[in-house]
N, CA, C and O atoms as CSV, one atom per row, in Angstrom:
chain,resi,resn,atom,element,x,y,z
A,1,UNK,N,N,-11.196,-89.012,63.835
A,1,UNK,CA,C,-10.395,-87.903,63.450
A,1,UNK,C,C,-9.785,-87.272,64.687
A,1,UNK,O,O,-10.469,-87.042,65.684
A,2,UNK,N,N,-8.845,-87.071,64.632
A,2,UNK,CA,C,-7.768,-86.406,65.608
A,2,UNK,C,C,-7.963,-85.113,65.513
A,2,UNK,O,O,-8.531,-84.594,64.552
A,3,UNK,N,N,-7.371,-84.300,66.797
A,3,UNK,CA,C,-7.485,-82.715,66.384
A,3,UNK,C,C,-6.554,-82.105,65.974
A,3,UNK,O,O,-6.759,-80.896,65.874
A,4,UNK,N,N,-5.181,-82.602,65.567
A,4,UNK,CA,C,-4.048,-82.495,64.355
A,4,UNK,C,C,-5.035,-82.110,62.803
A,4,UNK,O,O,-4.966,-81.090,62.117
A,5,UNK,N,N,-6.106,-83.599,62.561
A,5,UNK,CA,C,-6.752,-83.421,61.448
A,5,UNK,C,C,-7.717,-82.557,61.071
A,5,UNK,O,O,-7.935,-82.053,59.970
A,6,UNK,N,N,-8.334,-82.427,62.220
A,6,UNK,CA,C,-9.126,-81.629,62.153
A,6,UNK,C,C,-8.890,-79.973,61.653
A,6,UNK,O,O,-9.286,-79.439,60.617
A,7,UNK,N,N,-8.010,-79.316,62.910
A,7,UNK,CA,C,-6.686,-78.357,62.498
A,7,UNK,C,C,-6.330,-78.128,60.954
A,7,UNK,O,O,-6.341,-76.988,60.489
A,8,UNK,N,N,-6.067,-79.063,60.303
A,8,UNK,CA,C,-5.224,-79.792,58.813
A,8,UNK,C,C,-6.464,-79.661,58.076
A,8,UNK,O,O,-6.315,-79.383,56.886
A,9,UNK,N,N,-8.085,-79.841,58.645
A,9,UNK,CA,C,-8.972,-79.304,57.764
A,9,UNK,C,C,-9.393,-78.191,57.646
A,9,UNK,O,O,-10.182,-77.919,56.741
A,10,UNK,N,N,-8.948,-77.240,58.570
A,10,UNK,CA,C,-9.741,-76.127,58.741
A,10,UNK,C,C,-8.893,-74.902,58.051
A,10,UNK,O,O,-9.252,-73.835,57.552
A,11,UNK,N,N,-7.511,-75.566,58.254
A,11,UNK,CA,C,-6.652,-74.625,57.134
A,11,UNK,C,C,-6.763,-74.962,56.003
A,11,UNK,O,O,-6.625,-73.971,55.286
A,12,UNK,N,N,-7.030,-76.282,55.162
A,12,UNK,CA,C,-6.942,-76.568,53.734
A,12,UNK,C,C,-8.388,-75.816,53.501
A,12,UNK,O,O,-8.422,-75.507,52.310
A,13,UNK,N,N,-9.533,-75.420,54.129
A,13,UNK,CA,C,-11.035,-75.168,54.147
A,13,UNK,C,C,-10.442,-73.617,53.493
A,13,UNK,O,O,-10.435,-73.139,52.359
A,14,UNK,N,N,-10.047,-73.217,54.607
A,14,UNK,CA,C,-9.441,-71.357,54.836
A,14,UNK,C,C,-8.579,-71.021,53.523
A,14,UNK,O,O,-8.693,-70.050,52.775
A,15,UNK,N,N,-7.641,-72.154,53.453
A,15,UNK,CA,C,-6.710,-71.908,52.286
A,15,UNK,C,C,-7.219,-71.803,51.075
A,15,UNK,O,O,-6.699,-71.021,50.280
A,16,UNK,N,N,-8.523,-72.708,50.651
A,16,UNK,CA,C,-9.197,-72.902,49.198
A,16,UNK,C,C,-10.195,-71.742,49.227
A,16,UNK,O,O,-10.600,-71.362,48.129
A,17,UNK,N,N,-10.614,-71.173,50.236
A,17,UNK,CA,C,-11.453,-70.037,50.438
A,17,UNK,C,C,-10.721,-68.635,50.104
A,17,UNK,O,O,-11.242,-67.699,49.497
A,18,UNK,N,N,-9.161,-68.688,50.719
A,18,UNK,CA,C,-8.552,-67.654,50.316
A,18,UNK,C,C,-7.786,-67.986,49.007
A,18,UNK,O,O,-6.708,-67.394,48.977
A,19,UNK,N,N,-7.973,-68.597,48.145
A,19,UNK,CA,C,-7.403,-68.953,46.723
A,19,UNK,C,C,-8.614,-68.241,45.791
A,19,UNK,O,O,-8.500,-67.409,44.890
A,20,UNK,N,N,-9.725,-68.833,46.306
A,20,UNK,CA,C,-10.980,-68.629,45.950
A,20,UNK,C,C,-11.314,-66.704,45.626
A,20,UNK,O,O,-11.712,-66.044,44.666
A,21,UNK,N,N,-11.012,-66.503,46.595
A,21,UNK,CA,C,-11.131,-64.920,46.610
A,21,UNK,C,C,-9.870,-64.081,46.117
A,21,UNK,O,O,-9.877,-63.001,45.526
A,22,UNK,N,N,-8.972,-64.724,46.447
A,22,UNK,CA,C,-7.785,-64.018,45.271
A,22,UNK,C,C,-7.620,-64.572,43.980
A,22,UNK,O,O,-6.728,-64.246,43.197
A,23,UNK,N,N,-8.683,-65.594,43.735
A,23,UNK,CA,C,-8.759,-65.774,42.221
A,23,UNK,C,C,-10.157,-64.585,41.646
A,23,UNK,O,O,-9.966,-63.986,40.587
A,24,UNK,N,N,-11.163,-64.403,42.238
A,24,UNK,CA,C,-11.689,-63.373,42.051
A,24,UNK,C,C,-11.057,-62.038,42.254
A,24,UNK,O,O,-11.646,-61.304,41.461
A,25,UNK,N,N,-10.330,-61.465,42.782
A,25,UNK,CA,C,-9.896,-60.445,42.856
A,25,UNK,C,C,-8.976,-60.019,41.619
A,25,UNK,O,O,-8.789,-58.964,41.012
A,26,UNK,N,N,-8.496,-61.303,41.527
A,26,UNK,CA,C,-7.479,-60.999,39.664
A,26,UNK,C,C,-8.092,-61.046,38.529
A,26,UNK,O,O,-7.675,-60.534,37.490
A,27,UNK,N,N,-9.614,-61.964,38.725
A,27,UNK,CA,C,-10.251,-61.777,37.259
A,27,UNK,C,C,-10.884,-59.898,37.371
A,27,UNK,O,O,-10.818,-59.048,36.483
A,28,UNK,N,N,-11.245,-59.810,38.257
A,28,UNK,CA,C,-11.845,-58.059,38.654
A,28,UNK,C,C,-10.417,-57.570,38.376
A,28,UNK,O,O,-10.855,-56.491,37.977
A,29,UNK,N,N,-9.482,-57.466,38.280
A,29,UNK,CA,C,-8.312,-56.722,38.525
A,29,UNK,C,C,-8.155,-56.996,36.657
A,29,UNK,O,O,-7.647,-56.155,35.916
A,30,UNK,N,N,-8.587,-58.037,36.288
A,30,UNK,CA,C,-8.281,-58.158,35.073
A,30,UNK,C,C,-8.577,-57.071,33.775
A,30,UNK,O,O,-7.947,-56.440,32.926
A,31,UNK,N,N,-10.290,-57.357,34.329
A,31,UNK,CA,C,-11.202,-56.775,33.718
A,31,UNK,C,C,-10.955,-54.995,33.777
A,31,UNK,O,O,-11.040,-54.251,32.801
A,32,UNK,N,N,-10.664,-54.622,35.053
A,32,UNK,CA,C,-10.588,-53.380,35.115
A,32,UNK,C,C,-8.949,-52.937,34.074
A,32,UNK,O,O,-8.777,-51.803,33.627
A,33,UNK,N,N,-8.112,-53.885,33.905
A,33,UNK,CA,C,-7.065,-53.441,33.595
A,33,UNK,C,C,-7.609,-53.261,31.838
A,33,UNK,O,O,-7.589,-52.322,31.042
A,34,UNK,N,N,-7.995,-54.453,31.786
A,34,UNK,CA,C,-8.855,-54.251,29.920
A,34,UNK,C,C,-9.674,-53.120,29.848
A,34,UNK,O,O,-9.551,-52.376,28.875
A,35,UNK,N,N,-10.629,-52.830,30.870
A,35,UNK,CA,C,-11.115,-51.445,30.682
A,35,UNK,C,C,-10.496,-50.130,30.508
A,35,UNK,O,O,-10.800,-49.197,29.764
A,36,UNK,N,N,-9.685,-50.254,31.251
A,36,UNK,CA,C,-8.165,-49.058,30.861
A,36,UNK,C,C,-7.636,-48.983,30.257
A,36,UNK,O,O,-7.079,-47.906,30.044
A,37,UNK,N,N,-7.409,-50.067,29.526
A,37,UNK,CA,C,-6.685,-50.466,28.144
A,37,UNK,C,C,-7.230,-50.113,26.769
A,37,UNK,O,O,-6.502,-49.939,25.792
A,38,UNK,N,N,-8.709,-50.007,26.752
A,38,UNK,CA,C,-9.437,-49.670,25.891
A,38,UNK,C,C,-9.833,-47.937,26.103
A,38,UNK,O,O,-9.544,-47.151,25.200
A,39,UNK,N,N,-10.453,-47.499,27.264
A,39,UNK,CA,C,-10.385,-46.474,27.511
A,39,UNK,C,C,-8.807,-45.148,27.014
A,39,UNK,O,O,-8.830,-44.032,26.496
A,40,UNK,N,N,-7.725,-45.984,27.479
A,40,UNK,CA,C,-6.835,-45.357,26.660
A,40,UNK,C,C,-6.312,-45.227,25.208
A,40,UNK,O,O,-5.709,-44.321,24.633
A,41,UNK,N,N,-6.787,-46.543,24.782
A,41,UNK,CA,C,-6.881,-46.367,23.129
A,41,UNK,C,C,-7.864,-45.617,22.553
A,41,UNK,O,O,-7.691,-45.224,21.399
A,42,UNK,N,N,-8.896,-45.339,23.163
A,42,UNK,CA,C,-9.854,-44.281,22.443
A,42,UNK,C,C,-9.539,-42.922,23.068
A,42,UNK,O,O,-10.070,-41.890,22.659
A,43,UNK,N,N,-8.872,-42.946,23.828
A,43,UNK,CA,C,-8.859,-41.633,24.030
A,43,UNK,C,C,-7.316,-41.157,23.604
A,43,UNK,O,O,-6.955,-40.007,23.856
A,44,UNK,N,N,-6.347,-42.196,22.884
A,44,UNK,CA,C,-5.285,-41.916,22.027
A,44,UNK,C,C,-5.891,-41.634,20.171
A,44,UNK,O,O,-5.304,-40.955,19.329
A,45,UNK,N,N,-7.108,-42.350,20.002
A,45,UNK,CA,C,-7.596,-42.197,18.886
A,45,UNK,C,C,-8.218,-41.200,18.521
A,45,UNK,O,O,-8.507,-40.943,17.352
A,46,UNK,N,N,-8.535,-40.419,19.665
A,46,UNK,CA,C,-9.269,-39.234,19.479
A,46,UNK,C,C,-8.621,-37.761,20.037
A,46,UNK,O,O,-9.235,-36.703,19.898
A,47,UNK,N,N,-7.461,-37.843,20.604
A,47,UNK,CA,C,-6.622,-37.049,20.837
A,47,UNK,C,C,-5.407,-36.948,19.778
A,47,UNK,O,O,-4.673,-35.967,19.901
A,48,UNK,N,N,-5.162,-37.753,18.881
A,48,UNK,CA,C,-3.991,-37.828,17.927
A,48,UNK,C,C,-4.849,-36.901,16.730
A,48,UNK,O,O,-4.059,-36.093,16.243
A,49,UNK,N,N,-5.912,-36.808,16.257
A,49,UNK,CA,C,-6.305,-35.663,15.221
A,49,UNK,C,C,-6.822,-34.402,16.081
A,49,UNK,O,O,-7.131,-33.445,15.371
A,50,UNK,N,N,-6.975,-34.211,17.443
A,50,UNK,CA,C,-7.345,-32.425,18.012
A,50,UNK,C,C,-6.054,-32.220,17.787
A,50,UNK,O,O,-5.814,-31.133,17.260
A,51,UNK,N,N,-4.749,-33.196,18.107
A,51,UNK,CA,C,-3.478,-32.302,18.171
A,51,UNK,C,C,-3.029,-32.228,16.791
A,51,UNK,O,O,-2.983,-31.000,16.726
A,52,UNK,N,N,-2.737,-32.540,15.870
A,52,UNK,CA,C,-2.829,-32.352,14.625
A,52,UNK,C,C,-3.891,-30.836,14.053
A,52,UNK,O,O,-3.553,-29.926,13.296
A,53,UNK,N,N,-5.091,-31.036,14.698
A,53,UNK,CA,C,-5.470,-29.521,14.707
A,53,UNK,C,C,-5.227,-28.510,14.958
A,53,UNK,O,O,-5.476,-27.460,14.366
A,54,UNK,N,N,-4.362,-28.847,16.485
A,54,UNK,CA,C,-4.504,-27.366,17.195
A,54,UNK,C,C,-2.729,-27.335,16.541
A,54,UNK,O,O,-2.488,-26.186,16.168
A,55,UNK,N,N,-1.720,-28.112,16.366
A,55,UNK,CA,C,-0.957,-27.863,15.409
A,55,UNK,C,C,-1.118,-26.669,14.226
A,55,UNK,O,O,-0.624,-25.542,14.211
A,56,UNK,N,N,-1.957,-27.306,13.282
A,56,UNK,CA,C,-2.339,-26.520,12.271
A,56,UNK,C,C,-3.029,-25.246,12.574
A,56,UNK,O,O,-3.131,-24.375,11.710
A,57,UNK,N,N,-3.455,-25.119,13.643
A,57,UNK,CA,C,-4.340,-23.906,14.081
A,57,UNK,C,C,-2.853,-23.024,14.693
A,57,UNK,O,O,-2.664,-21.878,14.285
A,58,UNK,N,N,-2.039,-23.550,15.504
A,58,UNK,CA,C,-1.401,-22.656,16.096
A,58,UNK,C,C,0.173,-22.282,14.758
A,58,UNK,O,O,1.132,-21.547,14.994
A,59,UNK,N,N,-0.045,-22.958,13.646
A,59,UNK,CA,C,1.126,-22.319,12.944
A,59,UNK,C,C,0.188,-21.767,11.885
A,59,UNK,O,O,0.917,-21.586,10.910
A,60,UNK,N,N,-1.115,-21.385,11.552
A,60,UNK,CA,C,-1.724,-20.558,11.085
A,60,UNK,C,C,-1.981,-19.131,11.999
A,60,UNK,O,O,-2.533,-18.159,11.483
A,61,UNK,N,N,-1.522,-19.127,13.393
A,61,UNK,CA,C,-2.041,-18.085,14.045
A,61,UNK,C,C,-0.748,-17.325,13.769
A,61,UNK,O,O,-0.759,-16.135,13.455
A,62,UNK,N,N,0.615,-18.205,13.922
A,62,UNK,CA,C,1.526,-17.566,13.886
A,62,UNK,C,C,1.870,-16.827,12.922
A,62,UNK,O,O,2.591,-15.847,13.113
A,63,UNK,N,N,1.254,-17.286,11.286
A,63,UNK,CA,C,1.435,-16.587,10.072
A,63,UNK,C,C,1.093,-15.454,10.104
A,63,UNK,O,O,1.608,-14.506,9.512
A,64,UNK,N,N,0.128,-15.460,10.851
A,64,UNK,CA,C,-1.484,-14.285,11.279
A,64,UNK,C,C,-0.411,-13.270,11.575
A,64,UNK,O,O,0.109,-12.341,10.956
A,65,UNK,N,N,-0.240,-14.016,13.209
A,65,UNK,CA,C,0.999,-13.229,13.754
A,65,UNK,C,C,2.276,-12.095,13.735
A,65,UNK,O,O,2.700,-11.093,14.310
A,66,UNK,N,N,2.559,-13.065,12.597
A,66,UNK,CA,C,4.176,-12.438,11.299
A,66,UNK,C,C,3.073,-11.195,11.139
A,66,UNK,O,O,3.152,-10.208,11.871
A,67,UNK,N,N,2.077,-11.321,10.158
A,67,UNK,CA,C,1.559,-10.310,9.376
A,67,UNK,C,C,1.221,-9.400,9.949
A,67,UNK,O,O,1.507,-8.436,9.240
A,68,UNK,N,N,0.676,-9.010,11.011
A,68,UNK,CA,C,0.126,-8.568,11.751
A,68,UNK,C,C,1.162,-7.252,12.933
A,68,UNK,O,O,0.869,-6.191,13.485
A,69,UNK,N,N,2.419,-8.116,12.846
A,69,UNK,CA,C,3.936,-7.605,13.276
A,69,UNK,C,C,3.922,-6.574,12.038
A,69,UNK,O,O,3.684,-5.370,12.131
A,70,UNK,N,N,4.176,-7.169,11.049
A,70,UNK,CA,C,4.612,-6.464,9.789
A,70,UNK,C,C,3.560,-5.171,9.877
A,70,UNK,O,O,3.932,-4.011,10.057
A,71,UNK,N,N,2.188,-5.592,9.717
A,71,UNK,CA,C,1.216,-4.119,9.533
A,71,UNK,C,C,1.705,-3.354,10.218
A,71,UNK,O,O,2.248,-2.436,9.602
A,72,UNK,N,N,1.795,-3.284,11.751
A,72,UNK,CA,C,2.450,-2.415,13.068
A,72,UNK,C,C,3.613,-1.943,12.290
A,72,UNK,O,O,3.666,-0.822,11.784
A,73,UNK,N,N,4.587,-2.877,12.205
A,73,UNK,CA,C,5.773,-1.643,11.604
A,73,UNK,C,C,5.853,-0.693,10.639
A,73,UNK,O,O,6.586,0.294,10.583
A,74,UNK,N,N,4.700,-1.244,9.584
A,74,UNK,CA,C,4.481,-0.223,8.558
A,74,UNK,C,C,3.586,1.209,9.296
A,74,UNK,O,O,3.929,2.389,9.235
A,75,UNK,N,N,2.117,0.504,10.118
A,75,UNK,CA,C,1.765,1.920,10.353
A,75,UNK,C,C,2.646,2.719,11.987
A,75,UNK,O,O,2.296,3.671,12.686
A,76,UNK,N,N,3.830,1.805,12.074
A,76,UNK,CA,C,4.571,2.654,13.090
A,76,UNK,C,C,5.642,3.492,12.159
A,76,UNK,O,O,6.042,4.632,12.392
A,77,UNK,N,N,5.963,2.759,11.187
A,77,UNK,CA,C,6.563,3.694,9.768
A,77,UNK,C,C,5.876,5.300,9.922
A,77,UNK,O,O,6.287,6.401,10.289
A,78,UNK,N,N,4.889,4.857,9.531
A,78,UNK,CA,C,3.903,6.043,9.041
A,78,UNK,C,C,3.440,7.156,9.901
A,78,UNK,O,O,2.986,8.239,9.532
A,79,UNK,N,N,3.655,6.650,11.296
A,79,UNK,CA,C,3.334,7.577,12.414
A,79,UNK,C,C,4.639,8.810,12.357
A,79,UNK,O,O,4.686,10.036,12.467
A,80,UNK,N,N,5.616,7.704,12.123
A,80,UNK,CA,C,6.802,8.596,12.320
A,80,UNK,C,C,6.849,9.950,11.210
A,80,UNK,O,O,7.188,11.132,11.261
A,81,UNK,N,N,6.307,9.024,10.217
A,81,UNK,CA,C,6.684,9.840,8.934
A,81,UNK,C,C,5.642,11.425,9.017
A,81,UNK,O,O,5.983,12.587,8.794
A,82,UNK,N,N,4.659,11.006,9.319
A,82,UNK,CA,C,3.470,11.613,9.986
A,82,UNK,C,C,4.131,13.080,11.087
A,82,UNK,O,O,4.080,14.301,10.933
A,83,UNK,N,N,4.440,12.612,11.662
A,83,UNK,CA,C,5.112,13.468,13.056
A,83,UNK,C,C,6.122,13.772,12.421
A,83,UNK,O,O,6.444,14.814,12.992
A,84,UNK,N,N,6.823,13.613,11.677
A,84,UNK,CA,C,7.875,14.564,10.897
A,84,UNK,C,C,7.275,15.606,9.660
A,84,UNK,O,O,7.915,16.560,9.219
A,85,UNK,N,N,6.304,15.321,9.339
A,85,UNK,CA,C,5.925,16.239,8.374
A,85,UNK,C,C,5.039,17.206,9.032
A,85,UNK,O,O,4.814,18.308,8.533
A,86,UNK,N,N,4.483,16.776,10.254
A,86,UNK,CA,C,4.144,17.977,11.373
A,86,UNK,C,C,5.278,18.637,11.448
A,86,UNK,O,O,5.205,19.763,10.955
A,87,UNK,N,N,6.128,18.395,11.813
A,87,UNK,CA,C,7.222,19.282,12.089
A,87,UNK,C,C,7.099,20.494,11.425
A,87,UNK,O,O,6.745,21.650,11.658
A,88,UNK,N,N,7.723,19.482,10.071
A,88,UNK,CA,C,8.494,20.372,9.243
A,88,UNK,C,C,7.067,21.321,8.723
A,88,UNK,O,O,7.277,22.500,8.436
A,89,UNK,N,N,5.843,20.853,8.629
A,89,UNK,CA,C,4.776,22.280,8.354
A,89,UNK,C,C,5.074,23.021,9.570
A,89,UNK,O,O,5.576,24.141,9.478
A,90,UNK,N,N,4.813,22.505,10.698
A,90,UNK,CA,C,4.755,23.937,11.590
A,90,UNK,C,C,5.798,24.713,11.813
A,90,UNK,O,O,5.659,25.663,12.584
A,91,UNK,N,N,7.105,24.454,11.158
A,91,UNK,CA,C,8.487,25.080,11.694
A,91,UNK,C,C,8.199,25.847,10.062
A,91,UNK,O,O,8.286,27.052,9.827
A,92,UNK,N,N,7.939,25.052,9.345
A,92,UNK,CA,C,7.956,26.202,7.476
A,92,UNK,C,C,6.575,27.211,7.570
A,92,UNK,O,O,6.801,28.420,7.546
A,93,UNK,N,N,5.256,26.791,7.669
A,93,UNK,CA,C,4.603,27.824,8.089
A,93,UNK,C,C,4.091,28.308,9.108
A,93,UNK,O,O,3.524,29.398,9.037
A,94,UNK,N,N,4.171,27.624,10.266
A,94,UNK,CA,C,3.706,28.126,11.727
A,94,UNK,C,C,4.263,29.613,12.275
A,94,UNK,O,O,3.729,30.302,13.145
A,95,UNK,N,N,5.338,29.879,11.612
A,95,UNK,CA,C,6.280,31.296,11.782
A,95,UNK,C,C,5.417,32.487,11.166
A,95,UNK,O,O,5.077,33.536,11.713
A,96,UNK,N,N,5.160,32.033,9.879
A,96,UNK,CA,C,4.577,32.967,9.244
A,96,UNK,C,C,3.253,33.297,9.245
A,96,UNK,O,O,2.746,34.358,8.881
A,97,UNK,N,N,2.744,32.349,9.665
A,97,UNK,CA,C,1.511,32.088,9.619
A,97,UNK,C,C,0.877,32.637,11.144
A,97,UNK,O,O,-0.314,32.933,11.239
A,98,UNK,N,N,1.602,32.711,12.044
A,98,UNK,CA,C,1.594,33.358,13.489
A,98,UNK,C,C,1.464,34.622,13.197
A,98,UNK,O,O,0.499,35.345,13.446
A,99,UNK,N,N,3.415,35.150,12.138
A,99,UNK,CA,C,2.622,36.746,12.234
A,99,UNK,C,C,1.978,37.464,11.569
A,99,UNK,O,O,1.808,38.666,11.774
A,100,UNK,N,N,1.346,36.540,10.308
A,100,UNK,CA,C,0.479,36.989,9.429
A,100,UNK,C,C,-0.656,37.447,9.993
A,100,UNK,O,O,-1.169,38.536,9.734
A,101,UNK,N,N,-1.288,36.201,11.181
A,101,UNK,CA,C,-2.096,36.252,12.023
A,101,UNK,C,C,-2.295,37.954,12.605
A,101,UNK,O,O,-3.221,38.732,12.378
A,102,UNK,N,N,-0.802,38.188,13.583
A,102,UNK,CA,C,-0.741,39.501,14.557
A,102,UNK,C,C,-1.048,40.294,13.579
A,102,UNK,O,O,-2.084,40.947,13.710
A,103,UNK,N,N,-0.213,40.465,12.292
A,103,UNK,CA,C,-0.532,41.359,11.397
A,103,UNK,C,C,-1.847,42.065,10.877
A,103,UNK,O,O,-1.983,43.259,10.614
A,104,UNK,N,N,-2.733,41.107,10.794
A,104,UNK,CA,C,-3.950,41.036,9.842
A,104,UNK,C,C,-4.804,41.849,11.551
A,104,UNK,O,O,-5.615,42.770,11.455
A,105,UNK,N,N,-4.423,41.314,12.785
A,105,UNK,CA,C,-5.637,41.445,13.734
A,105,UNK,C,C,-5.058,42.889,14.252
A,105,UNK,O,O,-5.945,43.420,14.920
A,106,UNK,N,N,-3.912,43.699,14.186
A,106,UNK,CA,C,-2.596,44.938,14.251
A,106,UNK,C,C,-3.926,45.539,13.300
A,106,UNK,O,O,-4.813,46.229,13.802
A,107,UNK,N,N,-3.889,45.090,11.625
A,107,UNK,CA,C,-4.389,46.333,10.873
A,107,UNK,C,C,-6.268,46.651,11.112
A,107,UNK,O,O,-6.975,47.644,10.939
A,108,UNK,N,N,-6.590,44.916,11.696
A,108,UNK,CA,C,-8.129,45.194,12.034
A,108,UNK,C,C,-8.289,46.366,13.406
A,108,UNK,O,O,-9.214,47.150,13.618
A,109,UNK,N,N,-7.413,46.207,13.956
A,109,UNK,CA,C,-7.593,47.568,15.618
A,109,UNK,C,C,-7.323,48.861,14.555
A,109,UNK,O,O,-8.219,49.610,14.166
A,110,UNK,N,N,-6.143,48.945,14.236
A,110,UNK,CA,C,-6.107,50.323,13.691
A,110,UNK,C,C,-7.658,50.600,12.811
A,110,UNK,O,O,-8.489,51.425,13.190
A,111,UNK,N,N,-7.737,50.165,12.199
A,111,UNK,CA,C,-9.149,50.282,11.357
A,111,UNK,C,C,-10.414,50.834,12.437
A,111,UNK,O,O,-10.980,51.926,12.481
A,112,UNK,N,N,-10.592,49.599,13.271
A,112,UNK,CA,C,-11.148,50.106,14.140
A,112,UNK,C,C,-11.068,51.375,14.908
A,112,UNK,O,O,-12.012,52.157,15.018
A,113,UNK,N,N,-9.703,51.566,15.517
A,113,UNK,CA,C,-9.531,53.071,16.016
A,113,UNK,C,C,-9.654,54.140,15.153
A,113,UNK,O,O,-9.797,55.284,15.584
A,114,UNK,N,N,-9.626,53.963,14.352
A,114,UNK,CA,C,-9.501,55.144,12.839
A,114,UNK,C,C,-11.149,55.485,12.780
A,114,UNK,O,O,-11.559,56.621,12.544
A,115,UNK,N,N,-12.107,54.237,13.050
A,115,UNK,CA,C,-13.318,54.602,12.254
A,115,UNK,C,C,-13.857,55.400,14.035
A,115,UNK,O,O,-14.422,56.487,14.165
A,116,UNK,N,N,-13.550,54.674,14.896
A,116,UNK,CA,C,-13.907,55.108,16.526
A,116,UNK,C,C,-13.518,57.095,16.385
A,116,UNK,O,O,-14.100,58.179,16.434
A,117,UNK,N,N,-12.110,56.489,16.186
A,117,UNK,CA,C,-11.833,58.183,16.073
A,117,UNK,C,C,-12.799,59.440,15.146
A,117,UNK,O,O,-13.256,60.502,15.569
A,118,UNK,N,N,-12.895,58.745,13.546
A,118,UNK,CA,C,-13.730,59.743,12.771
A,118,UNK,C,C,-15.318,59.980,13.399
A,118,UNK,O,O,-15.900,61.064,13.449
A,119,UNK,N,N,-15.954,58.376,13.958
A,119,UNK,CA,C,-17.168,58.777,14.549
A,119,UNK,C,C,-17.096,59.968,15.637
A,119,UNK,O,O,-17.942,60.862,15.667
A,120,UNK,N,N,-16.023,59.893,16.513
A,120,UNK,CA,C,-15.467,61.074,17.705
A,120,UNK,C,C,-15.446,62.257,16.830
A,120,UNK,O,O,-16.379,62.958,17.220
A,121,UNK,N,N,-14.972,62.720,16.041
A,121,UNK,CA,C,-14.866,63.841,15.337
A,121,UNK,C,C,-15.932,64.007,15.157
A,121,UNK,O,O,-16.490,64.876,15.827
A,122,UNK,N,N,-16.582,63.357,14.313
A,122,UNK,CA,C,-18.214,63.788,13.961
A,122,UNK,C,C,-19.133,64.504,15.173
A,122,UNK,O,O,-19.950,65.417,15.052
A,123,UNK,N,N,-18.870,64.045,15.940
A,123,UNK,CA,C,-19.900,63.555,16.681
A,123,UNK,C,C,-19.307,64.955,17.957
A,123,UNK,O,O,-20.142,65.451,18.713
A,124,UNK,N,N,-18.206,65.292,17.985
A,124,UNK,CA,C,-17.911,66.958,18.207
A,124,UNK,C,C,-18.256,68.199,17.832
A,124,UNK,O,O,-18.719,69.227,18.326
A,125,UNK,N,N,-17.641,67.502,16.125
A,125,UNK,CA,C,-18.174,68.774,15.467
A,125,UNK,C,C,-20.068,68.895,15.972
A,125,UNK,O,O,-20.687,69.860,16.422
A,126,UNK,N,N,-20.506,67.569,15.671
A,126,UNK,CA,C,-22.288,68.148,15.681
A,126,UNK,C,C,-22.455,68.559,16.960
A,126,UNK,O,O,-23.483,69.218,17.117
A,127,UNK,N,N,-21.590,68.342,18.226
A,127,UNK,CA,C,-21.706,69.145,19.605
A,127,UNK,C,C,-21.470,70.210,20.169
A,127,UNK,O,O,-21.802,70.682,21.257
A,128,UNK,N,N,-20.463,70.785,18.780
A,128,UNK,CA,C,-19.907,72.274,18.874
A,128,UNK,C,C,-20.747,73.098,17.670
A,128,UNK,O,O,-21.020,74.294,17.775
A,129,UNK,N,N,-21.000,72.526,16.868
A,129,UNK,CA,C,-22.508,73.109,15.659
A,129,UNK,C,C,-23.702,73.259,16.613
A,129,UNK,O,O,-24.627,74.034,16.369
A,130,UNK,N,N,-23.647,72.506,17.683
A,130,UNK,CA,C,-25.273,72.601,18.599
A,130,UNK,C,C,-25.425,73.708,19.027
A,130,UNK,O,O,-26.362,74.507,19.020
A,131,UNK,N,N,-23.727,73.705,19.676
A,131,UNK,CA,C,-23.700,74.804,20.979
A,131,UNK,C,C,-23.514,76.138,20.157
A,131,UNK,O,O,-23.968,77.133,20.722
A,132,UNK,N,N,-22.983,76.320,19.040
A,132,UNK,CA,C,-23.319,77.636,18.760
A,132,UNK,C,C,-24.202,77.978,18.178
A,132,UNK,O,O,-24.305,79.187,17.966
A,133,UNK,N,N,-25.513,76.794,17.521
A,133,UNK,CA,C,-26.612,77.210,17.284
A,133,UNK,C,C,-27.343,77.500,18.423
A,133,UNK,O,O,-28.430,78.068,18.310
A,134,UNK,N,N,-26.947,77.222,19.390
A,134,UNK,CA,C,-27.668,77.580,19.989
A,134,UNK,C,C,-27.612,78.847,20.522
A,134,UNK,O,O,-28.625,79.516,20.725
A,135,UNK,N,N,-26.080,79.360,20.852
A,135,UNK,CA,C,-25.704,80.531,20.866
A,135,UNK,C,C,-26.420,81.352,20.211
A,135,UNK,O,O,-27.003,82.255,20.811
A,136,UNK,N,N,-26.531,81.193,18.716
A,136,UNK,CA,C,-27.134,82.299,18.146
A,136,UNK,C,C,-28.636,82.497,18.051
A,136,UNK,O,O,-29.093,83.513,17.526
């Protein structure tokens, strides 16, 4: 054997060695690609009914939603209506009702001064009845 042949063996050796290992590398490359392949079909099989759920969940929230809009405008209706009928009581009786108030607490002082005053009278006279009983 010549060292041409020799040479000529050591690459056909190298060459079937590196065939060898890039034929393993594609059955592994294979396998992993089938594993992904399956991995994504179950996880398309099991993601195609949550979204179908959360579908149905999110156009039931929205109904919710509508209704829920609607209540607010009614009891924002009602606030208003509310705060207008404040009004209109305190502007129809808050007037009168103020000076009914002054009025009523006007005739309780006089009362008071009236009865202050008659006790004062009394209460003279029995100091000027003293002093001239005693006088005499």
């Amino acid at each position: 054997m010549s060292g041409g042949e020799v040479a000529g063996l050591i690459v056909a050796v190298f060459w079937a060695i590196l065939v060898c290992f890039l034929a393993y590398v594609l059955i592994k490359l294979g396998q992993v690609l089938q594993e992904t392949t399956r991995l994504v079909s179950n996880i398309t099989e099991r993601t195609v009914p949550l979204l179908s759920e959360v579908t149905t969940t999110v156009t039931t929230t929205n109904a919710q939603l509508e209704r829920v809009d609607a209540i607010t405008a009614r009891v924002q209706d009602i606030t208003g209506n509310v705060s207008s009928l404040t009004a209109i009581f305190t502007a129809t009786l808050g007037g009168p009702l103020v000076r009914t108030a002054a009025f009523t607490y006007g005739v309780r002082r006089a009362l008071a001064r009236r009865k202050r005053h008659d006790v004062e009278k009394r209460v003279r006279a029995q100091i000027r009845a003293e002093k001239h009983a005693r006088k005499a």
